[in-house]
N, CA and C of each residue as an Amber inpcrd file, in Angstrom:
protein
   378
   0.8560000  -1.1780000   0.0000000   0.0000000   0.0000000   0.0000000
   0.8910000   1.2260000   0.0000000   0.5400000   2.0970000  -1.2230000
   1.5830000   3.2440000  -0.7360000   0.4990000   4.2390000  -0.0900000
   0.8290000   5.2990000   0.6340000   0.7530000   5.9920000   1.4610000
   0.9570000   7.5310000   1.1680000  -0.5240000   8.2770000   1.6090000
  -0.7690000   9.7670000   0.6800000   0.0510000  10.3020000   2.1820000
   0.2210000  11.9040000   1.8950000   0.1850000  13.0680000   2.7490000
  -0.5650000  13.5110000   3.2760000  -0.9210000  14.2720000   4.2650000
  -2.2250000  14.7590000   4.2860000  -3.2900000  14.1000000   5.0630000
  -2.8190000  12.5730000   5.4340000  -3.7490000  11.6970000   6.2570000
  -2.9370000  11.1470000   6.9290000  -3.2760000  10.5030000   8.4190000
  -2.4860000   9.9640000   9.1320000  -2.6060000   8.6130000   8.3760000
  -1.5660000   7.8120000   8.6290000  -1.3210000   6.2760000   8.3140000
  -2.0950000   5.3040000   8.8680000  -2.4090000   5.6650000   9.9160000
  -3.4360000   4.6230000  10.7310000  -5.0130000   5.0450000   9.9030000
  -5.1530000   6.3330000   9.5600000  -6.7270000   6.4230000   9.2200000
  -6.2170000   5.7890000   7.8880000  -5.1790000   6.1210000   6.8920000
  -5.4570000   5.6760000   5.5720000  -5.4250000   3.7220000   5.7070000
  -5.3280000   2.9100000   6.7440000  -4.9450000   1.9140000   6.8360000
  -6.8450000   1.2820000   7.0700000  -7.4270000   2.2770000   7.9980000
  -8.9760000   2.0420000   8.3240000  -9.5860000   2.0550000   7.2900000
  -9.4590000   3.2830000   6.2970000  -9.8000000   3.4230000   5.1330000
 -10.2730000   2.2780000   4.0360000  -8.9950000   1.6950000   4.3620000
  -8.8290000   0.4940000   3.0500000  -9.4370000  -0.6040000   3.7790000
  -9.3070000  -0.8550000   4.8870000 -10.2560000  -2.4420000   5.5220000
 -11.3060000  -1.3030000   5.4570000 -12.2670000  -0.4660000   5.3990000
 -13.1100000  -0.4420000   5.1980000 -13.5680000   0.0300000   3.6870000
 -12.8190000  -0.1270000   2.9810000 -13.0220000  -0.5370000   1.4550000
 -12.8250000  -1.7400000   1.2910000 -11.9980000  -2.5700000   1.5400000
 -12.4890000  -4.2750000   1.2860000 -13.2670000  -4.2920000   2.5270000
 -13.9300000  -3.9180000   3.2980000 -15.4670000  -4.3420000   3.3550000
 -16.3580000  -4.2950000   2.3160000 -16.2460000  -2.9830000   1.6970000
 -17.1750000  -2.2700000   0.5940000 -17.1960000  -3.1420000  -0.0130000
 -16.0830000  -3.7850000  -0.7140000 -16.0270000  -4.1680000  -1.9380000
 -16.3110000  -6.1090000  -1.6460000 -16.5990000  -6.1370000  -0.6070000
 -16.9400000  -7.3980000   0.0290000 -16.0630000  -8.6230000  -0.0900000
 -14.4820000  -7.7540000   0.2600000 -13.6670000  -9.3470000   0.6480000
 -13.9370000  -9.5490000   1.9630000 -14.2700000  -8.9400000   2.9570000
 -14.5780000  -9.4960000   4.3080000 -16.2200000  -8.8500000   4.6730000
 -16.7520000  -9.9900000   5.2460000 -18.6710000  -9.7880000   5.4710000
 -18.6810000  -9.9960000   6.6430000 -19.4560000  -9.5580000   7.0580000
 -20.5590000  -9.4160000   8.5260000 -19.6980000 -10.7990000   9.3140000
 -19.3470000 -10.7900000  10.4530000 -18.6430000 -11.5400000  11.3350000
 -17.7880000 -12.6280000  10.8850000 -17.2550000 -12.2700000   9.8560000
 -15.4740000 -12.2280000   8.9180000 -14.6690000 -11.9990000   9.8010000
 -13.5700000 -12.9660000  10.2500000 -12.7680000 -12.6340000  10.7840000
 -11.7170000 -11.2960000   9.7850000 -11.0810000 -10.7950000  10.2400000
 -10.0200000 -10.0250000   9.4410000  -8.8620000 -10.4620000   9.7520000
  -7.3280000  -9.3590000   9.0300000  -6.2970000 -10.2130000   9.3840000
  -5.7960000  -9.4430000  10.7720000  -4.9580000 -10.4210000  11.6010000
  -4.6480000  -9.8050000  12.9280000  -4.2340000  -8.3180000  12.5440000
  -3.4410000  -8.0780000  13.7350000  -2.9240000  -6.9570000  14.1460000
  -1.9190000  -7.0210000  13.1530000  -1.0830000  -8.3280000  13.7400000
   0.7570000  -8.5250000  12.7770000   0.4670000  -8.7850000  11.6290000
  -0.4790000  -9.8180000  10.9960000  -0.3090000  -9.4310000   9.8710000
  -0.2910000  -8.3960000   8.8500000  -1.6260000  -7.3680000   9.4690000
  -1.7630000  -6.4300000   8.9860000  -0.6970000  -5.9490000   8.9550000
  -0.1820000  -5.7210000   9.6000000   1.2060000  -4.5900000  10.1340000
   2.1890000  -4.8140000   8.9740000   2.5110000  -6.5260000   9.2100000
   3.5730000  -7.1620000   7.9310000   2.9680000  -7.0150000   6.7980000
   2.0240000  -7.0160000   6.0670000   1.3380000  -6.7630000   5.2100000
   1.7420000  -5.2980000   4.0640000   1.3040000  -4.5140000   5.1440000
   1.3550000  -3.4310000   4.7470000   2.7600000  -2.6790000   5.3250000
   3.9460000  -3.3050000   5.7380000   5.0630000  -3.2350000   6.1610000
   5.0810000  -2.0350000   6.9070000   4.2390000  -1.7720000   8.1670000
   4.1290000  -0.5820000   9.0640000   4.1130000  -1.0270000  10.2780000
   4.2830000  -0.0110000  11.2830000   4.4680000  -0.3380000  12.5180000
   3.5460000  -0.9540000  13.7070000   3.4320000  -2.3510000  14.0760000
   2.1710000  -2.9530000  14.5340000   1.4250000  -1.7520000  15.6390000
   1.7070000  -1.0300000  16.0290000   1.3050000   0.4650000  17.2110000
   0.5320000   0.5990000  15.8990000   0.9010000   1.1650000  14.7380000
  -0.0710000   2.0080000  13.7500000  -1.0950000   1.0170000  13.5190000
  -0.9110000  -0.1590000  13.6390000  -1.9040000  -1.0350000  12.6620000
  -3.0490000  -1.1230000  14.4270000  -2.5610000  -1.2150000  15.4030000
  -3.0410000  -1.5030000  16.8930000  -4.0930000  -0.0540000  16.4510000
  -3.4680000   0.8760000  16.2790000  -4.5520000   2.1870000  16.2090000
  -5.1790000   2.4110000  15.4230000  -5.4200000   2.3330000  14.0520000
  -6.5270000   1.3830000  13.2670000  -7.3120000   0.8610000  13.2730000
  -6.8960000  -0.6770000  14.2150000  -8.1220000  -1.2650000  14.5000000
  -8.8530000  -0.8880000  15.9620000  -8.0020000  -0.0880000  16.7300000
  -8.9930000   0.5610000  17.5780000  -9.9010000   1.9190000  17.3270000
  -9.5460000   2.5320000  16.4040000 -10.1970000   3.0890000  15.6030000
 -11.7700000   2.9920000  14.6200000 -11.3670000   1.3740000  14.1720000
 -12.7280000   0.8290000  13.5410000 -13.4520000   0.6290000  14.6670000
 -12.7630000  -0.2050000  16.0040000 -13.4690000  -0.9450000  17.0290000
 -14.2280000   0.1690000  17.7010000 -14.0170000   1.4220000  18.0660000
 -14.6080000   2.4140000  18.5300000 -15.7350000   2.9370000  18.0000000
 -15.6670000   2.8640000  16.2770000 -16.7490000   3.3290000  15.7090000
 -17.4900000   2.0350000  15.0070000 -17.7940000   0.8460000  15.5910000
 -18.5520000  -0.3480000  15.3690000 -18.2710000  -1.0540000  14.1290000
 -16.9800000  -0.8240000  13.5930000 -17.1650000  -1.3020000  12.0460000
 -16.5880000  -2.3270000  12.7110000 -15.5710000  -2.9830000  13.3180000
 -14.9200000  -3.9860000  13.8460000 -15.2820000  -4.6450000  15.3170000
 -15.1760000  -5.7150000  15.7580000 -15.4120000  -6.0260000  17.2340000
 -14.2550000  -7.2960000  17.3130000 -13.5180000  -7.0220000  18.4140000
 -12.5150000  -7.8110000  19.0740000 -13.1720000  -9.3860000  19.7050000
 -13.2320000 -10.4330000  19.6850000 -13.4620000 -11.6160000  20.0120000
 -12.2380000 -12.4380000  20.6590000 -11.9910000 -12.4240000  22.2470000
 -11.4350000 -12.0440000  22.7370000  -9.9360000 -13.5540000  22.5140000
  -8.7380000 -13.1440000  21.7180000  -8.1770000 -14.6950000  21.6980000
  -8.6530000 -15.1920000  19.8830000  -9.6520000 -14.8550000  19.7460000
  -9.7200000 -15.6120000  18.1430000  -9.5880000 -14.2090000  17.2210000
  -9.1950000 -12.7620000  17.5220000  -9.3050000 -12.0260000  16.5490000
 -10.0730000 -10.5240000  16.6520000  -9.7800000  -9.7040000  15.3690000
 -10.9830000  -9.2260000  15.3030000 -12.0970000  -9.6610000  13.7000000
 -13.1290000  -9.0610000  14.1810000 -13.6590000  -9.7830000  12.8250000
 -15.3020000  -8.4670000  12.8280000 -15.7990000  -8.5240000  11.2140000
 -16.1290000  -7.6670000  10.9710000 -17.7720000  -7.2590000  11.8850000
 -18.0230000  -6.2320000  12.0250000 -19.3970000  -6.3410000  12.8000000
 -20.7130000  -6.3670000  12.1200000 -21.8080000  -6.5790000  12.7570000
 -23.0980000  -7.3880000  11.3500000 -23.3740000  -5.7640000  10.9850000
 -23.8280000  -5.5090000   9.5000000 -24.2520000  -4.1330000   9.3060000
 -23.2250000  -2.7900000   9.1540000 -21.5500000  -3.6210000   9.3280000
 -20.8370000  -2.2310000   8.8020000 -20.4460000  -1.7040000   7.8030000
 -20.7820000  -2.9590000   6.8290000 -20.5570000  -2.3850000   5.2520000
 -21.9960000  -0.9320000   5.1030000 -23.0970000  -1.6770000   5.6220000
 -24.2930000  -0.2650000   5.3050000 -23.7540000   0.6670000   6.4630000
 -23.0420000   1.1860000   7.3860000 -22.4110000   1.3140000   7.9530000
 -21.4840000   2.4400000   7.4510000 -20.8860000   2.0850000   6.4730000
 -19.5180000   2.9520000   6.0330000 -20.1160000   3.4120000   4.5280000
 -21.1310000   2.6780000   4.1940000 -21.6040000   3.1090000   2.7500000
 -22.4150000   4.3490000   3.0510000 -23.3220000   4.9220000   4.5260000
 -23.8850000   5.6870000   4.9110000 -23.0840000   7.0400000   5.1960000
 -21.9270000   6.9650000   5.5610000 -21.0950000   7.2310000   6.2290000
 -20.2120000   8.0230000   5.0740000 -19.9640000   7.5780000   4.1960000
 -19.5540000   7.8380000   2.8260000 -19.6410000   8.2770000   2.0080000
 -21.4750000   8.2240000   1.6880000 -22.2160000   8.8890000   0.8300000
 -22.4050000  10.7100000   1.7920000 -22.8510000  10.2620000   2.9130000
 -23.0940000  11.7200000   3.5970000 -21.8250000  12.3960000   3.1770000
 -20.4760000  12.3250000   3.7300000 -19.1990000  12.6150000   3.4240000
 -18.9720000  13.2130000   1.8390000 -19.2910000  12.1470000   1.2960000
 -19.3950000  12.5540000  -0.3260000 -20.0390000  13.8590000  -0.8190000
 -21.4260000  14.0360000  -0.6110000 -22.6100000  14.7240000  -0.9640000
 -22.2960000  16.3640000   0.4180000 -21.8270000  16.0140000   1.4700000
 -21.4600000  16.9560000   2.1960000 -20.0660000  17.9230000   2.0320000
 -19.3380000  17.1690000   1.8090000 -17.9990000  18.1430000   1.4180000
 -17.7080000  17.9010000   0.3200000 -17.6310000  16.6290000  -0.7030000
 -16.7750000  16.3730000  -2.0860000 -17.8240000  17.3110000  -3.6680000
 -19.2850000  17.1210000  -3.1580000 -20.1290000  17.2560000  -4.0690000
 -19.9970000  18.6570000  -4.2690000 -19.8580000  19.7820000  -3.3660000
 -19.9920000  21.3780000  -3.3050000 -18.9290000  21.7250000  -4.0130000
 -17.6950000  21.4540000  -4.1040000 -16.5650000  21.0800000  -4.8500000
 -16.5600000  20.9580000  -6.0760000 -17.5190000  19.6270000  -6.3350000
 -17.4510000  19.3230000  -7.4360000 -18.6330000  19.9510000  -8.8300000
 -19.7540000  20.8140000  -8.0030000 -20.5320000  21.6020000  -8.7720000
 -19.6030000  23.1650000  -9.2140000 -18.5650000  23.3180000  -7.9860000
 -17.9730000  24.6810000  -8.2870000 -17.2220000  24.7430000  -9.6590000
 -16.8630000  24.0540000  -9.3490000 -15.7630000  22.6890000 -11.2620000
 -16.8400000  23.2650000 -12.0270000 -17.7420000  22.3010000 -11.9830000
 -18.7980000  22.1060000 -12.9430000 -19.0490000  23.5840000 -13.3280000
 -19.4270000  24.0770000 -12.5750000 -19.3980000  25.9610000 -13.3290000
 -18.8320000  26.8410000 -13.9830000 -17.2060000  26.5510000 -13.0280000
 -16.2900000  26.8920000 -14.0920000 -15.9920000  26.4880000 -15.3840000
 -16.3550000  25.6440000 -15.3780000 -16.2650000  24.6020000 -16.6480000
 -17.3580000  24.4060000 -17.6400000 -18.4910000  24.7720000 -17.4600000
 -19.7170000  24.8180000 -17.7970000 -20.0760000  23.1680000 -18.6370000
 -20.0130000  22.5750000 -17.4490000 -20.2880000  21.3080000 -17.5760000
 -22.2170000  21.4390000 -16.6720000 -22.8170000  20.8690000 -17.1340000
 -24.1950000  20.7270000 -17.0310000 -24.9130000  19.4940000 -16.4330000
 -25.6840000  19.2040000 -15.9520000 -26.0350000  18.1620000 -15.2180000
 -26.0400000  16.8520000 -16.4070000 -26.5960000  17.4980000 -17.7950000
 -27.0040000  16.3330000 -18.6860000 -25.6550000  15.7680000 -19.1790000
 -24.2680000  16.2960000 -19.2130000 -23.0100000  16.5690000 -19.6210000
 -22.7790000  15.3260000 -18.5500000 -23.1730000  15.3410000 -17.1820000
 -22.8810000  14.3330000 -16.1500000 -23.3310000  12.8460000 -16.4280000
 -24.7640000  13.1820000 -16.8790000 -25.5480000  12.0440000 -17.1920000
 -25.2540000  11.1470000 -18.0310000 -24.7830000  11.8250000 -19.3380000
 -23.9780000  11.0900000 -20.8130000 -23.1250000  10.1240000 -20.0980000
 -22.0510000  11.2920000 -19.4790000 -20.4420000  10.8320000 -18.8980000
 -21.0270000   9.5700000 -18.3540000 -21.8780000   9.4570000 -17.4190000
 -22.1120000   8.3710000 -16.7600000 -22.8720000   7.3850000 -17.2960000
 -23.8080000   7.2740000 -17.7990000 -24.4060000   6.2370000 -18.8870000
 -23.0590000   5.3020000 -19.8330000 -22.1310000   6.2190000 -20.4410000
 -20.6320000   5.4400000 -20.7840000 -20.1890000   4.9260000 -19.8340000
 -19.8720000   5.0280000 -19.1520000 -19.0130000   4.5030000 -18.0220000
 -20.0030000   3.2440000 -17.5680000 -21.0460000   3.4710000 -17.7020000
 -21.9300000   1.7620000 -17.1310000 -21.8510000   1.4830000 -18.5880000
 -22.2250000   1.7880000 -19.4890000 -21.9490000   0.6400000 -20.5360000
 -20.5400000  -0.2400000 -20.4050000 -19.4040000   0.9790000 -20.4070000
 -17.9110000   0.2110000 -20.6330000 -17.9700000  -0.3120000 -19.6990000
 -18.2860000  -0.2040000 -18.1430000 -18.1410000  -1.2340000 -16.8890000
 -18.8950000  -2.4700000 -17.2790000 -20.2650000  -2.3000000 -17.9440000
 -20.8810000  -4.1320000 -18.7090000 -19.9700000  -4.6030000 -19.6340000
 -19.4260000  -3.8950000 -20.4510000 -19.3920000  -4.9480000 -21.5360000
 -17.9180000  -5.7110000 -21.0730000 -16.8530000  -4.7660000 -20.1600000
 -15.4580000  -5.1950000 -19.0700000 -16.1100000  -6.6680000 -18.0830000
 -17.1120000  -6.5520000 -17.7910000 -17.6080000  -7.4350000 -16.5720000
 -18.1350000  -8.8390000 -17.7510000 -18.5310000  -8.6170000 -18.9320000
 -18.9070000  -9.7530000 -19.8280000 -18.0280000 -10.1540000 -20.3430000
């Protein structure tokens, strides 16, 4: 995993186990990988990877089982998808209409763009 600026290492590490939630390599009471692996994994310091997952564990996406792990909690993929979209539509979207103005890109200009992009994502997935 390389590693942006601008974010601590432990959140960009939460980030991504909670994108392979999203993307559903680990489901609802999935174990995940320990602490060390994570750590070895992503070749960082097991403290950073320890604060991470106390990080998820605080905000319910993860729960500790005490001796076998942690593993994922029921409902945190809708969870982080809620969580995400608000985030999105709250700070990324205001942003992204200011663009759009300068640019005089138009809602229907959005619509096209995106109608391509699901075609080319079907005919990639067939």
């Amino acid at each position: 995993m390389i590693f942006t600026e601008g974010k601590a290492i432990y959140q960009q590490i939460a980030d991504r186990l909670c994108d392979e939630i999203l993307m559903g390599k680990y489901n609802d009471d999935e174990r995940i990988p320990s602490v060390r692996e994570c750590a070895v994994l992503l070749e960082v310091n097991t403290n950073t990877t320890v604060k991470s997952y106390d990080l998820l564990a605080s905000i319910g996406i993860i729960y500790n089982k005490r001796g076998l792990g942690y593993f994922v909690t029921p409902g945190a993929k809708e969870q982080i998808l809620k969580e995400r979209r608000m985030e999105f539509i709250e700070q990324k979207l205001p942003e992204q209409f200011r663009n759009m103005e300068m640019l005089g890109i138009d809602i229907t200009d959005i619509d096209k763009a995106w109608n391509e992009r699901q075609k080319c994502d079907k005919v990639k997935n067939t």
